[in-house]
Backbone as CSV, one residue per row, in Angstrom:
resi,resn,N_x,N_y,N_z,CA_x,CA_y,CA_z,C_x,C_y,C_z
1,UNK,0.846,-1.202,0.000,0.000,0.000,0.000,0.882,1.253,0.000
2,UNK,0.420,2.460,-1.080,1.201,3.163,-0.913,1.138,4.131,0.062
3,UNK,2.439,5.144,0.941,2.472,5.707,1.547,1.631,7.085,1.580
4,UNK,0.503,8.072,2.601,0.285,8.976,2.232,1.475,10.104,2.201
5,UNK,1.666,11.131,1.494,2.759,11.977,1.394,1.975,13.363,2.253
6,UNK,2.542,14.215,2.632,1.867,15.272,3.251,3.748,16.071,2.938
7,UNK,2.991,17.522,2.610,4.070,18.868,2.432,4.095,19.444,3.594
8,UNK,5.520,20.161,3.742,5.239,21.208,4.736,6.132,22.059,4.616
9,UNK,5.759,23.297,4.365,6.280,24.796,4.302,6.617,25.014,5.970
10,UNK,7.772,25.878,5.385,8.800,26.413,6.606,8.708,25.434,8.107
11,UNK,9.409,23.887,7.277,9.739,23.377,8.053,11.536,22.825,8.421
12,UNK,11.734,24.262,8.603,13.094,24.058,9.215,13.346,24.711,11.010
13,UNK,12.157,25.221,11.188,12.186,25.456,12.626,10.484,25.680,13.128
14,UNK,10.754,25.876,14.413,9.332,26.167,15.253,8.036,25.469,14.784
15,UNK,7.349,25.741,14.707,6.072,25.196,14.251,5.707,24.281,13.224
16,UNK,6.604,24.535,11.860,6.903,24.185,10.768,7.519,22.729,10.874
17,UNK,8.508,22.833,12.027,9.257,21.815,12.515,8.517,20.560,13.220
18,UNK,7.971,21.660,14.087,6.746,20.727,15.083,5.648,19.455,14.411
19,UNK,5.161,20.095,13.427,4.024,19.143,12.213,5.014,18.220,11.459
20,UNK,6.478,18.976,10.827,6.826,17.395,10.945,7.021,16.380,11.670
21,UNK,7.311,16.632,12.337,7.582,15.182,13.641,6.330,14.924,13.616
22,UNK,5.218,15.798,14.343,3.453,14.894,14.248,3.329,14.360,13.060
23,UNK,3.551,14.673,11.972,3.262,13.983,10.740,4.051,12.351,10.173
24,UNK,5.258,12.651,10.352,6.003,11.441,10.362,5.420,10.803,11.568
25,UNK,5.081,10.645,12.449,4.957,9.929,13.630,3.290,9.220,13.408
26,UNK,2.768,9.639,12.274,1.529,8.965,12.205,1.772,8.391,10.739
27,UNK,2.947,7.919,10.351,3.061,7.092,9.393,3.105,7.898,8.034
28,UNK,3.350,9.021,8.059,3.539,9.877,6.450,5.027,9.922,5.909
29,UNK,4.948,9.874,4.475,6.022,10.355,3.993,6.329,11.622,3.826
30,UNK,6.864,12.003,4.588,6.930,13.830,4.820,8.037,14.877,4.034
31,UNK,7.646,15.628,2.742,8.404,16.687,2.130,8.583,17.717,3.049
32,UNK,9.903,18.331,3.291,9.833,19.378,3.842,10.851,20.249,3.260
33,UNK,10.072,21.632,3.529,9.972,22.743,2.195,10.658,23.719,3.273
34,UNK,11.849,24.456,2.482,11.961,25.610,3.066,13.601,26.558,2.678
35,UNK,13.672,27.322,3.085,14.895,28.481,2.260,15.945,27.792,2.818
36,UNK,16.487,27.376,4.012,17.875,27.204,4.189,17.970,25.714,4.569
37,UNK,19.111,25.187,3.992,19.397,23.629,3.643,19.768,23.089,4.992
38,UNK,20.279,24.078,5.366,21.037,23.403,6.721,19.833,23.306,7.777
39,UNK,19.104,24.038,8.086,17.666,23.846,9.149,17.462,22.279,8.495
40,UNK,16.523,22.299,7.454,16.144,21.334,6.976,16.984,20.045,6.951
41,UNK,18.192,19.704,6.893,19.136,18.592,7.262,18.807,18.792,8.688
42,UNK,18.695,19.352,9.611,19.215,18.993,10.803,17.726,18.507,11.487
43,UNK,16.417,18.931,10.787,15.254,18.246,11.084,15.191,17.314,10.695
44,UNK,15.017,17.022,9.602,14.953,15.796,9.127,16.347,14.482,9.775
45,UNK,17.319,15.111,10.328,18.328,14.352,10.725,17.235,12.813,11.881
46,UNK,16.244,13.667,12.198,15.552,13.111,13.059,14.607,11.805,12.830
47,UNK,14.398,12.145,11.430,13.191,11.409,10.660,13.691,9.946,10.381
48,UNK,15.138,10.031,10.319,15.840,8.752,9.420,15.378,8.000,8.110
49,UNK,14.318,8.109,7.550,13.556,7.489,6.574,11.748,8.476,6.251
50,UNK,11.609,7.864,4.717,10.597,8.576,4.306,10.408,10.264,4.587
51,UNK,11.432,10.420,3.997,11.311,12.306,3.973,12.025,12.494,2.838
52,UNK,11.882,13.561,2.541,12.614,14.419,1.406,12.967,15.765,1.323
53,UNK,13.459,16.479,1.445,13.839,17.881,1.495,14.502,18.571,0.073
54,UNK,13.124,19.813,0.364,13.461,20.456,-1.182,14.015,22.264,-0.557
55,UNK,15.186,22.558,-0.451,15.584,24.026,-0.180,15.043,25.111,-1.277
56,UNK,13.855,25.655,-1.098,14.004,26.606,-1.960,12.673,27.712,-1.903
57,UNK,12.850,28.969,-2.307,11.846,30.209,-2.436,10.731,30.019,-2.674
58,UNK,9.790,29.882,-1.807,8.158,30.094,-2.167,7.441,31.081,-2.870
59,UNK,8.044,31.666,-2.517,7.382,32.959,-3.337,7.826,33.152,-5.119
60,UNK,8.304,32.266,-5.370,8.500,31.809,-7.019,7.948,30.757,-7.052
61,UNK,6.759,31.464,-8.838,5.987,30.426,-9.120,6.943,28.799,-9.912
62,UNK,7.804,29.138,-10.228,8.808,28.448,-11.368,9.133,27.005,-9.998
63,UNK,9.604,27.734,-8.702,10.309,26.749,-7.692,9.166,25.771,-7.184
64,UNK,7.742,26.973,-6.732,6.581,25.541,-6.509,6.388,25.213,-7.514
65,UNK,6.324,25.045,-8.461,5.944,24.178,-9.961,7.463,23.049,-9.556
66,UNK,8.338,23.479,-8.920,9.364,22.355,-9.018,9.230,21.001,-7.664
67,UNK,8.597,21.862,-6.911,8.199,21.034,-5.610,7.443,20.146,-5.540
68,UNK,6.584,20.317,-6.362,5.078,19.645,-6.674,5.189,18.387,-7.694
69,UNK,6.267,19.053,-8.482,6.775,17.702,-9.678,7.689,16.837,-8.572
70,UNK,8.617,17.258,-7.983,9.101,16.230,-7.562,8.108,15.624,-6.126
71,UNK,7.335,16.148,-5.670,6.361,14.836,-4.443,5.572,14.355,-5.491
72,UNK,5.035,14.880,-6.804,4.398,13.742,-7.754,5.410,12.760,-8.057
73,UNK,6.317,12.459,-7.673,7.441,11.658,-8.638,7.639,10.610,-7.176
74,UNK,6.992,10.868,-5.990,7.345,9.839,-4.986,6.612,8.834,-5.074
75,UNK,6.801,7.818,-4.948,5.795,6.822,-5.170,4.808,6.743,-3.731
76,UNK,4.322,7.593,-4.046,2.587,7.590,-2.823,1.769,8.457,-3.584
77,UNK,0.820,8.693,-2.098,-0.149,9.508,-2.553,-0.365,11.135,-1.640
78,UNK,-0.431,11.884,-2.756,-0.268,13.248,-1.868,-1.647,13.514,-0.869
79,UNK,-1.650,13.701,0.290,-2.673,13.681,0.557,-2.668,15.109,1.766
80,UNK,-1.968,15.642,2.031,-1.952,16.894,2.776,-1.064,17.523,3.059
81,UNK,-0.971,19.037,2.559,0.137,20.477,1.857,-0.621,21.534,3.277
82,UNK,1.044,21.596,4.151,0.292,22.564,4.983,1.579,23.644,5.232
83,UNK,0.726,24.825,4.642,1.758,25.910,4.340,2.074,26.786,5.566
84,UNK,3.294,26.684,6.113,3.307,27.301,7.646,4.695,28.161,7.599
85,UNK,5.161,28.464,6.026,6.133,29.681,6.340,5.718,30.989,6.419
86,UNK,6.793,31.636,7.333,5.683,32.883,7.292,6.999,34.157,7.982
87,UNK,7.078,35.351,7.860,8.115,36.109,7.982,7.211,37.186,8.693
88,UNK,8.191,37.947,10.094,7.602,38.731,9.835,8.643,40.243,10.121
89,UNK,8.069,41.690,10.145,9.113,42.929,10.109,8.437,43.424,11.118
90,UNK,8.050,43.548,11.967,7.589,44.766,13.295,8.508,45.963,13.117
91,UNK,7.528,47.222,13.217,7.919,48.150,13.183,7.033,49.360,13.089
92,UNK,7.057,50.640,13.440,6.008,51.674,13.415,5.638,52.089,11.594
93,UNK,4.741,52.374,10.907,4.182,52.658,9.957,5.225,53.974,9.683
94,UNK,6.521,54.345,8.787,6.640,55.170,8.152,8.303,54.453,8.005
95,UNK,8.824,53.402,8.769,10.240,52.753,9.168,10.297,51.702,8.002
96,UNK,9.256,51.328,7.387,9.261,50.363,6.296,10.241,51.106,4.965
97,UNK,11.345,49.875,4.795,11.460,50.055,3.351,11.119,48.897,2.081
98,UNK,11.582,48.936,1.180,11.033,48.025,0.103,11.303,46.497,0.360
99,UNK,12.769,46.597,0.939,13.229,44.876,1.683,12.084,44.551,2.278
100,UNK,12.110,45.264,3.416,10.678,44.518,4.411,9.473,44.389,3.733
101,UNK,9.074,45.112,2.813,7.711,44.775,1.957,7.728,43.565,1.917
102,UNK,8.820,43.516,0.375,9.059,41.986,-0.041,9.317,40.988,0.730
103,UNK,10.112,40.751,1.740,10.192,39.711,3.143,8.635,39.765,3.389
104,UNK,7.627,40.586,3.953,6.598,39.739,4.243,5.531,39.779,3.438
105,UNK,5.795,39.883,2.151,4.724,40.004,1.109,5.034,38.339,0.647
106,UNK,6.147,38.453,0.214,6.410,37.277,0.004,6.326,36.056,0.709
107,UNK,6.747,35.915,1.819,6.591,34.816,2.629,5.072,34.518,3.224
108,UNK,4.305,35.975,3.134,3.153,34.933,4.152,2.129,35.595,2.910
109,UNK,2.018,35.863,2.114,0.818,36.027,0.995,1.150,35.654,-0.924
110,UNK,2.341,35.932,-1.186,2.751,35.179,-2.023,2.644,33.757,-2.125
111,UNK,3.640,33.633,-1.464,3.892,32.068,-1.089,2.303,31.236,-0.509
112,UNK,1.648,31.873,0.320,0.555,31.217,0.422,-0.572,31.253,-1.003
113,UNK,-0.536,32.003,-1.825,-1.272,31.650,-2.827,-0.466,30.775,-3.862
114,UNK,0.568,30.634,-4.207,1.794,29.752,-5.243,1.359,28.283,-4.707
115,UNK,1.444,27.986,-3.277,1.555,27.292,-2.115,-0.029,26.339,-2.625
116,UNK,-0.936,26.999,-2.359,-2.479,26.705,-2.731,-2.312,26.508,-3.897
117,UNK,-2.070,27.134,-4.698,-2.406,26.678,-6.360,-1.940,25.590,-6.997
118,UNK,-0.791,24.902,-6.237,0.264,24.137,-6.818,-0.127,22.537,-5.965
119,UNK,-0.845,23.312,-4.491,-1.727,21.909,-3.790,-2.923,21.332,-4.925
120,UNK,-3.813,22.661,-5.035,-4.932,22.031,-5.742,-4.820,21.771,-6.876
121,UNK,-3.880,22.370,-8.292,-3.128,21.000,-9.011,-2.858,20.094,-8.689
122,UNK,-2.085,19.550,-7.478,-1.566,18.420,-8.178,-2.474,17.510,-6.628
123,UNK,-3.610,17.966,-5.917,-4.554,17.125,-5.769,-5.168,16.435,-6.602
124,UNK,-5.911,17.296,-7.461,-6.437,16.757,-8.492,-8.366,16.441,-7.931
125,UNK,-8.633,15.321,-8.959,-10.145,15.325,-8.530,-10.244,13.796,-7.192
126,UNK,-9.288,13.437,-6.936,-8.938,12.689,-6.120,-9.020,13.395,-4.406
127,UNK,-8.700,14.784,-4.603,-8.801,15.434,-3.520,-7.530,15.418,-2.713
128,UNK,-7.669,16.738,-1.124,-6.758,16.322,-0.293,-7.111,17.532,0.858
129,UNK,-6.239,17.201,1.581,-6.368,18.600,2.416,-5.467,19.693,2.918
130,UNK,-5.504,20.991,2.481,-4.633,22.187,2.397,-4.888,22.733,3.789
131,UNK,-3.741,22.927,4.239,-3.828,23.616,5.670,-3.328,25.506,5.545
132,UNK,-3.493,26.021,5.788,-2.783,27.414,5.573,-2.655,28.100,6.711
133,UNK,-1.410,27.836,7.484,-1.003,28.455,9.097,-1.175,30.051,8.736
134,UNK,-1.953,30.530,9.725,-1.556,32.403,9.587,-1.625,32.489,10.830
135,UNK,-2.278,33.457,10.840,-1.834,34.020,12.427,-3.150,35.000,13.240
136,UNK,-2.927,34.803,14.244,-4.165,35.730,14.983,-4.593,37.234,14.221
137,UNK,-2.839,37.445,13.714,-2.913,38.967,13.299,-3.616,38.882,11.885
138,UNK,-4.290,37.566,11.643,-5.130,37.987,9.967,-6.615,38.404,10.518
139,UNK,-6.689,38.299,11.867,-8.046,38.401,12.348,-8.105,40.071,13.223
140,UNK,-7.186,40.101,13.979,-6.697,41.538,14.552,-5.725,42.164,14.542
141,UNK,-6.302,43.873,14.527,-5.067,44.699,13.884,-3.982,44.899,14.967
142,UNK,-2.472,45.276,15.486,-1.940,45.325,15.972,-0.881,46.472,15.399
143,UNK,-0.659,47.383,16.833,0.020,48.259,16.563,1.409,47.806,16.116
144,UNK,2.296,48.224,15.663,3.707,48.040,14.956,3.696,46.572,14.194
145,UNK,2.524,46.439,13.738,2.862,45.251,12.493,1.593,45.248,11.300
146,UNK,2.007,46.213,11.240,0.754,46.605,9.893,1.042,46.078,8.879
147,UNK,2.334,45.818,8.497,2.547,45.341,7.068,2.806,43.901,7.186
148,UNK,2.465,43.050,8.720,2.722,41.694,8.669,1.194,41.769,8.485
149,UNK,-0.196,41.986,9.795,-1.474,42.401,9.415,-1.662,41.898,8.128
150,UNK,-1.304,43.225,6.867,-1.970,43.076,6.062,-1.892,41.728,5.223
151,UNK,-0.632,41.277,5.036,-0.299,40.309,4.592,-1.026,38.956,4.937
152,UNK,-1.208,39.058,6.291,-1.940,38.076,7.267,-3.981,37.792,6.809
153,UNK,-4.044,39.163,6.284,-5.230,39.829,6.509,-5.639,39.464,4.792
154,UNK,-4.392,39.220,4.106,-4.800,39.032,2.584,-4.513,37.686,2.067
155,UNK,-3.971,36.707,3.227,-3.490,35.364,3.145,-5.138,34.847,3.460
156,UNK,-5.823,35.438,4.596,-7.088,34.841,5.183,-7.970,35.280,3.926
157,UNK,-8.112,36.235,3.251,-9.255,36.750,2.557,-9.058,35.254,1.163
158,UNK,-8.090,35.531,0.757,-7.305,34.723,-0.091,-7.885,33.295,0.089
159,UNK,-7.547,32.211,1.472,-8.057,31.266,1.647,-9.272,31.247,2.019
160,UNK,-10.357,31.836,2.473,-11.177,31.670,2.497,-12.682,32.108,0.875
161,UNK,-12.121,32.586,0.165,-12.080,32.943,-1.096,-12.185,31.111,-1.740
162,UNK,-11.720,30.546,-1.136,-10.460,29.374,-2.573,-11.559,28.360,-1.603
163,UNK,-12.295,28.677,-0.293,-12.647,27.526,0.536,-14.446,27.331,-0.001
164,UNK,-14.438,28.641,-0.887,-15.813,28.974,-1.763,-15.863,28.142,-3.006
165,UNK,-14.640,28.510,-3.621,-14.567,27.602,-4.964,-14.202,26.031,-4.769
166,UNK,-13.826,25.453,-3.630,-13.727,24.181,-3.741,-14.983,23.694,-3.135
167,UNK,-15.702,23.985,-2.679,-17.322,23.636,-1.846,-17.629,22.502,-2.834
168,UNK,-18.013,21.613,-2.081,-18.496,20.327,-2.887,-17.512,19.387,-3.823
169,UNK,-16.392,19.831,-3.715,-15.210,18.954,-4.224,-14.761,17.988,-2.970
170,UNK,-13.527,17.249,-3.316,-12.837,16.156,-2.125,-11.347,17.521,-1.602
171,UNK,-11.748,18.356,-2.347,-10.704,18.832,-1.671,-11.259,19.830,-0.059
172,UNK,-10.201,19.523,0.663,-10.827,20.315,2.395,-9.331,21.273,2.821
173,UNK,-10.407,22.615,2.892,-9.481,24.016,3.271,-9.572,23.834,5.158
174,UNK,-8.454,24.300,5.536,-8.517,24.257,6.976,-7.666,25.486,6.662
175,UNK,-8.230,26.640,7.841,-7.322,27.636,8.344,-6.829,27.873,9.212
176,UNK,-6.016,27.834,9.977,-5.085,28.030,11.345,-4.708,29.547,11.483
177,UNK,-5.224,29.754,13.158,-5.103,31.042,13.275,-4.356,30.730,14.677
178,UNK,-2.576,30.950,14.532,-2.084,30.240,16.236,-1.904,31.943,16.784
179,UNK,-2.196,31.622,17.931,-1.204,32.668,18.789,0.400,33.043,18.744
180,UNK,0.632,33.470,19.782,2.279,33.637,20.140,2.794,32.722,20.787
181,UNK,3.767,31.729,19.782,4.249,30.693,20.372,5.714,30.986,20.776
182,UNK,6.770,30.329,21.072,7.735,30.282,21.613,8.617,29.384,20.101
183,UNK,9.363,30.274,19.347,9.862,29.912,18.544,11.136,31.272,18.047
184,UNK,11.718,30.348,16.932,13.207,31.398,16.469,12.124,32.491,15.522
185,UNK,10.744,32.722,15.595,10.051,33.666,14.716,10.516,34.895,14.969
186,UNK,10.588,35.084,16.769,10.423,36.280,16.918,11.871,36.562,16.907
187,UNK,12.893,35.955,16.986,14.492,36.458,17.164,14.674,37.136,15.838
188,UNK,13.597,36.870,14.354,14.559,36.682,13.028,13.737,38.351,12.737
189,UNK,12.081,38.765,13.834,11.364,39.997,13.304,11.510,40.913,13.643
190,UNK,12.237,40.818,14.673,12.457,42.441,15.248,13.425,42.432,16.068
191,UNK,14.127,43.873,16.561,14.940,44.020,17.287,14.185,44.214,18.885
192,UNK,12.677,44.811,18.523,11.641,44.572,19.587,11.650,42.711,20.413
193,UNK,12.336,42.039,21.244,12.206,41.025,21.753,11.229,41.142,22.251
194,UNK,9.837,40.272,22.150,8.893,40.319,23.273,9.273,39.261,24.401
195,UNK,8.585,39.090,25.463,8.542,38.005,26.218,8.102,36.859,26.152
196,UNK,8.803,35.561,26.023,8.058,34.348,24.751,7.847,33.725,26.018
197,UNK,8.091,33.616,27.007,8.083,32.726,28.320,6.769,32.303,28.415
198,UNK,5.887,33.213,28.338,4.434,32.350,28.307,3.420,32.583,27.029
199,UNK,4.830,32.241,26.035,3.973,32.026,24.883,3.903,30.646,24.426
200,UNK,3.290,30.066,23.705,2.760,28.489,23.534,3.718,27.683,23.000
201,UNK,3.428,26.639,23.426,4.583,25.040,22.715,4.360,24.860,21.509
202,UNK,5.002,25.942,20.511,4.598,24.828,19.050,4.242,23.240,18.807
203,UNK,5.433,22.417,19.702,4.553,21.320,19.684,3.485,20.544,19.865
204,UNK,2.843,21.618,20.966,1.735,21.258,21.522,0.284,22.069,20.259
205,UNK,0.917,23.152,19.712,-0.030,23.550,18.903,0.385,23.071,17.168
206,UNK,0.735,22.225,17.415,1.250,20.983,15.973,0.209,20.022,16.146
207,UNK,0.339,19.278,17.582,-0.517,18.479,17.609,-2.299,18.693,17.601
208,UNK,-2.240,19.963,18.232,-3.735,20.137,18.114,-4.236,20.188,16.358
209,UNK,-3.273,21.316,15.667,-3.504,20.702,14.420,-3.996,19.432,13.620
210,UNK,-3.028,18.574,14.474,-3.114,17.778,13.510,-3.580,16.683,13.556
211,UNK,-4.390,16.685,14.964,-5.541,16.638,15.637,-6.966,16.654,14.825
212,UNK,-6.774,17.845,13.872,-8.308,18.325,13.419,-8.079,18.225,11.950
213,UNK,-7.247,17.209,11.555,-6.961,17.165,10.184,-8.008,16.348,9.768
214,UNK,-8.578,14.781,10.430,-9.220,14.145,9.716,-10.973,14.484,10.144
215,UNK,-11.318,14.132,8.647,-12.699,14.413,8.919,-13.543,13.380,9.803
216,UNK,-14.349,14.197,10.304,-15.554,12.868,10.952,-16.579,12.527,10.198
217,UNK,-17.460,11.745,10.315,-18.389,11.714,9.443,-19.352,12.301,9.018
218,UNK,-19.702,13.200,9.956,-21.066,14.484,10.393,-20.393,15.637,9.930
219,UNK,-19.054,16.022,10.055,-18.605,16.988,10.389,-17.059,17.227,9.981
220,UNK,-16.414,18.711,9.588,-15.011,18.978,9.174,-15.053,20.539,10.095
221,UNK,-13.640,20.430,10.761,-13.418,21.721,10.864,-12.705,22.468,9.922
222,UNK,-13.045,23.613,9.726,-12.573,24.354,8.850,-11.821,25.958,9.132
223,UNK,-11.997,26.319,10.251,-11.248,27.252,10.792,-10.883,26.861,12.391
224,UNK,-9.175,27.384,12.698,-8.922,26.947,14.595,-8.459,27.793,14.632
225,UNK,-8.846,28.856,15.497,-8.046,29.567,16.488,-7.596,29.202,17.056
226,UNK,-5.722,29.074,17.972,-5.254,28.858,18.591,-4.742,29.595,19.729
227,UNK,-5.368,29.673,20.884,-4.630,31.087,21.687,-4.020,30.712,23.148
228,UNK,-3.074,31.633,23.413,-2.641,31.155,24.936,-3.844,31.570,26.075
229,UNK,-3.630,30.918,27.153,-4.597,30.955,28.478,-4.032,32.387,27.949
């Protein structure tokens, strides 16, 4: 029988990291997607078998068209793409320059539509299920991150848009909305350190994920908020 395959964006640390291990650990052959080679070797160092690692830019349509050919080329079946890279720039509204645009234009709204388009190709009419990690901030505005916000705010409009046009297909949209977890996110966004001490266990909010992946028979969830006490 062949193996199910499941993707995962920005899984070379925190959260990204977290769903692989839940995912391999329930018997998947797990791709994991992401910019730097060396994260990705040193996760997967863990996996020992059935993984694959592809280093490269989401936010180019040319590279997911390359990702997608090669998990079609594994011998299984693709059965769940869950896009959880995501960048972000904190900072007051006038401190932005064009770098920081592109860093979080690209990583959390680019890449999440390339990300989607390249799932529901190569699902097909067979179906599957697309996960799309964002963040509390696609739901509320927050002072000094307007240009993560919007991004956040156009990733949600975006998937829930795409959760209209697949209605009545085998394919199933899930949206993830986590809190503030305890990960290398916040070291890479700002020079602002917040206090991560009682912010959440990615692993623990991996598993709730992935938790609510399979359907029941009555019933699919389709949106989770995730928040700390």
């Amino acid at each position: 029988m062949k193996k199910n395959i499941a993707v995962v964006t920005g899984a070379g640390s925190g959260l990204g990291e977290q769903l692989v291990y839940a995912l391999h650990a329930r018997d998947y052959f797990v791709v994991l997607v992401g910019r730097d080679p060396a994260k990705l070797d040193k996760v997967s160092k863990r996996l020992r078998d059935n993984f694959l690692n592809i280093a490269i830019d989401i936010s180019i349509k040319e590279n997911v068209d390359t990702i997608f050919r090669e998990v079609m080329a594994i011998d299984g079946v693709l059965d769940t793409v869950v896009h959880c890279a995501g960048e972000g720039v904190f900072a007051k509204v006038g401190a932005f320059d064009d770098h920081d645009l592109e860093r979080v234009f690209s990583a959390n709204l680019y890449g999440t539509i390339l990300i989607s388009q390249g799932a529901l190709n190569a699902f097909g009419d067979r179906g599957g299920t697309l996960v799309n990690v964002m963040s509390t901030a696609a739901n509320v505005a927050k002072a000094g991150e307007s240009i993560y916000c919007a991004a956040k705010w156009g990733a949600k409009g975006f998937t829930e848009s795409l959760r209209l046009e697949t209605k009545g297909s085998n394919i199933r949209i899930l949206s993830v909305y986590p809190g503030g977890m305890d990960t290398p996110f916040w070291d890479e966004a700002s020079d602002m350190m917040p206090d991560t001490s009682t912010f959440m266990d990615p692993k623990e909010v991996a598993e709730i994920i992935i938790d609510n992946l399979r359907n029941k028979p009555s019933l699919q969830v389709t949106e989770l908020t995730i928040n700390r006490r």
